[in-house]
C-alpha positions as CSV (number, residue, x, y, z in Angstrom):
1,X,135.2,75.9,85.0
2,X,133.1,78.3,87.6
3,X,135.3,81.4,88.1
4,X,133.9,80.9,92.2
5,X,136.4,77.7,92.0
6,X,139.2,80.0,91.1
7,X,141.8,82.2,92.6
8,X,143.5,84.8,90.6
9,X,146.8,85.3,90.5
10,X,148.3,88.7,89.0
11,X,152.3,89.3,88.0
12,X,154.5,92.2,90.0
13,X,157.2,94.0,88.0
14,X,159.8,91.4,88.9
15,X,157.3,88.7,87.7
16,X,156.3,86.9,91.0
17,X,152.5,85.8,91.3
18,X,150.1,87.1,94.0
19,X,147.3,85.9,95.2
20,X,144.2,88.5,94.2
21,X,141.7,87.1,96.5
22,X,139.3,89.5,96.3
23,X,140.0,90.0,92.3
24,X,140.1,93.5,92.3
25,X,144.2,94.4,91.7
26,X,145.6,95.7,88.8
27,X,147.3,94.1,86.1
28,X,147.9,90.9,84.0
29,X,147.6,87.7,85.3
30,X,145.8,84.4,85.0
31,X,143.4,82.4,86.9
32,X,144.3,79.4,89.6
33,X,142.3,76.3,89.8
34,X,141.6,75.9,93.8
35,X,139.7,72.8,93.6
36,X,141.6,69.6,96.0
37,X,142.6,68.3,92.3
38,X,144.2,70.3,91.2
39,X,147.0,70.8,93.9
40,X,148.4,66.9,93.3
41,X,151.4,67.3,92.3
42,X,152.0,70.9,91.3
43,X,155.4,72.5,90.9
44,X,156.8,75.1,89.0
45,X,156.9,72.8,85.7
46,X,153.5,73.4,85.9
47,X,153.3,77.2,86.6
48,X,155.7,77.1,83.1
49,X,152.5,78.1,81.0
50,X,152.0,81.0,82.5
51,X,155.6,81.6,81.7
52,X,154.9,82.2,78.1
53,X,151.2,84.0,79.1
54,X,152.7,86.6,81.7
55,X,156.5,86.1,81.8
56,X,156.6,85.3,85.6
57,X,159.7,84.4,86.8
58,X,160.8,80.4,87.5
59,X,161.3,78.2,90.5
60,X,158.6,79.7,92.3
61,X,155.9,77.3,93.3
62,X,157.1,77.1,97.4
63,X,157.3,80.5,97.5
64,X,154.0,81.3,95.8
65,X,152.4,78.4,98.2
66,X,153.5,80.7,101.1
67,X,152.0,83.8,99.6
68,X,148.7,81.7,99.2
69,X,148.6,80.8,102.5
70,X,149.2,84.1,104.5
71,X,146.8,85.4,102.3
72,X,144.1,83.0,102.9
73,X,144.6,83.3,106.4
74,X,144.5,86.8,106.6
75,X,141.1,86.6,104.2
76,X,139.5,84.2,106.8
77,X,140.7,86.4,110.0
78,X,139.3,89.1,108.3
79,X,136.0,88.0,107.5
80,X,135.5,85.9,111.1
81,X,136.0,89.6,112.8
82,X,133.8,91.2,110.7
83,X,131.4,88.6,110.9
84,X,132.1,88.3,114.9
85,X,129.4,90.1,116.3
86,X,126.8,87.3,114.5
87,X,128.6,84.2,115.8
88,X,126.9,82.0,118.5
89,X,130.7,80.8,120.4
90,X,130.6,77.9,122.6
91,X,128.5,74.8,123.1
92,X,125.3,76.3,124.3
93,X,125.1,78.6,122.2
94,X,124.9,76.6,119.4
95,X,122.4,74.3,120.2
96,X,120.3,77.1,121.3
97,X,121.1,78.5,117.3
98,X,120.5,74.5,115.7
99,X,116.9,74.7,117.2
100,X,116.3,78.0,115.2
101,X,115.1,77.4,111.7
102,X,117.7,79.6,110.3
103,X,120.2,77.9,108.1
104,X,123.8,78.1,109.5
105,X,127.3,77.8,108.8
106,X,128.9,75.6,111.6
107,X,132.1,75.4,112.5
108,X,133.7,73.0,114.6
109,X,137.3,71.9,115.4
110,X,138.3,68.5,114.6
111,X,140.7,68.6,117.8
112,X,137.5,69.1,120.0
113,X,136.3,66.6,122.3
114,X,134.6,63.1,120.9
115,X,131.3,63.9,122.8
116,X,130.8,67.5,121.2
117,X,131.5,66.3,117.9
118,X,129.0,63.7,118.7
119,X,125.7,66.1,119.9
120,X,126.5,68.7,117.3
121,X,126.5,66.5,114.8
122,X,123.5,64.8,115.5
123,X,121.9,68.0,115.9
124,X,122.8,68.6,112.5
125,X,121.6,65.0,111.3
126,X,118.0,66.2,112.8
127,X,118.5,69.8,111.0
128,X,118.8,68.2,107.6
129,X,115.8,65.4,108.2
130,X,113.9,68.4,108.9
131,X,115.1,70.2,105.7
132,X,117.3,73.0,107.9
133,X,120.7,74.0,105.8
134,X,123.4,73.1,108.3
135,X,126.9,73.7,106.1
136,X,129.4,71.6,108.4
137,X,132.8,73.4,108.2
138,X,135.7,71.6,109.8
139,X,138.9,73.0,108.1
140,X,139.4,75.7,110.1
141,X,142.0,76.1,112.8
142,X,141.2,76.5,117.0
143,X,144.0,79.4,116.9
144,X,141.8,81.3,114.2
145,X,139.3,81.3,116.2
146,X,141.1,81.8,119.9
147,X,142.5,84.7,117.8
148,X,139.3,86.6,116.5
149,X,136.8,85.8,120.1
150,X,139.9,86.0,122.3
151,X,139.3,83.0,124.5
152,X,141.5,80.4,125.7
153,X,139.2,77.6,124.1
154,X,136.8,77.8,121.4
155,X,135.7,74.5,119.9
156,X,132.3,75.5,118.0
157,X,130.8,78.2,116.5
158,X,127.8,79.3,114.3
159,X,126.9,82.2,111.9
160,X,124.3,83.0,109.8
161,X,124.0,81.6,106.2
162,X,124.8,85.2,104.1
163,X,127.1,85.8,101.3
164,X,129.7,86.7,103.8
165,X,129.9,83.1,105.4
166,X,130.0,81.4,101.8
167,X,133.3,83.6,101.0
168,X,134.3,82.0,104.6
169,X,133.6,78.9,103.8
170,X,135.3,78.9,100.4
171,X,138.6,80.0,101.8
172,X,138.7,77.6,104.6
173,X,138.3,75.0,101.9
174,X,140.8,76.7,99.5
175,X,142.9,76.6,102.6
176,X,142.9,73.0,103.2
177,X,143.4,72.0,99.7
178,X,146.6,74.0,100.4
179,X,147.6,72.2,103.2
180,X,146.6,69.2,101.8
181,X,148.8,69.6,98.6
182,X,152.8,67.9,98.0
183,X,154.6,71.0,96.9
184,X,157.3,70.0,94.4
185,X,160.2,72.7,93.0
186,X,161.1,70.5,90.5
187,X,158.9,67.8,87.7
């Protein structure tokens, strides 16, 4: 399997897994699989072969979902402020950007209003028949992004298509596999 499709996890003296998003901490540990797949049904019966591997400490699936989460978030927050000062915020703005020929990372919220959803997606539909890369992202919460362009509402966004954005986009999908997943302590 691709490494890109994989989260690494590394073991703590008291043999608790973190999450090493950005693969760079010390010591042993073992690789996640963050594909939506993977997450049915996983539990600590599970995490058991890395028991033998790395001699993490058992039950500790809900508590290592937790860990996965803040740290995801705090990945994505990261990267949207960084990335801030290249985002088109706000309906006009991004029609102005889907007319460009530059291919984009969009994000919109799914709790935004029925006729948004509707132009901007058909402005990506005429993107793509004109061979424009348009990556739809949906995943992603309206308090994210409230948070990082402190407004009241923010409903849509673009950025530019750069490694940057891909990293964004994978942990917004990683993130919503997460959600997405039936946490289990037990078999």
């Amino acid at each position: 399997m691709d490494k890109s499709q994989m989260l690494r996890l590394v073991v703590d003296d008291l043999g608790l897994l973190w999450p090493d998003i950005l693969q760079k901490a010390p010591g042993r540990g073992s690789y996640l699989c963050m594909r939506g797949g993977c997450f049915s049904g996983m539990s600590d019966k599970r995490l058991g072969v890395l028991y033998r591997k790395c001699h993490i400490s058992l039950p500790q699936w809900s508590g290592l979902e937790k860990r996965l989460n803040a740290t995801i978030e705090q990945a994505v927050l990261g990267q949207m402020i960084r990335l801030k000062s290249l985002a088109s915020v706000g309906r006009d703005a991004v029609m102005h950007q889907m007319w460009k020929n530059a291919p984009l990372l969009l994000i919109l919220v799914n709790k935004s209003g029925q006729a948004l959803q509707r132009q901007v997606m058909s402005a990506v539909e005429k993107r793509q028949e004109l061979g424009l890369k348009t990556i739809p992202l949906n995943d992603v919460s309206e308090a994210w992004l409230m948070r990082v362009f402190q407004r009241e509402k923010v409903s849509v966004v673009t950025l530019p298509v750069s490694r940057q954005t891909e990293k964004l986009q994978q942990w917004c999908v990683w993130h919503g596999h997460l959600k997405g997943c039936k946490v289990s302590d037990g078999e």
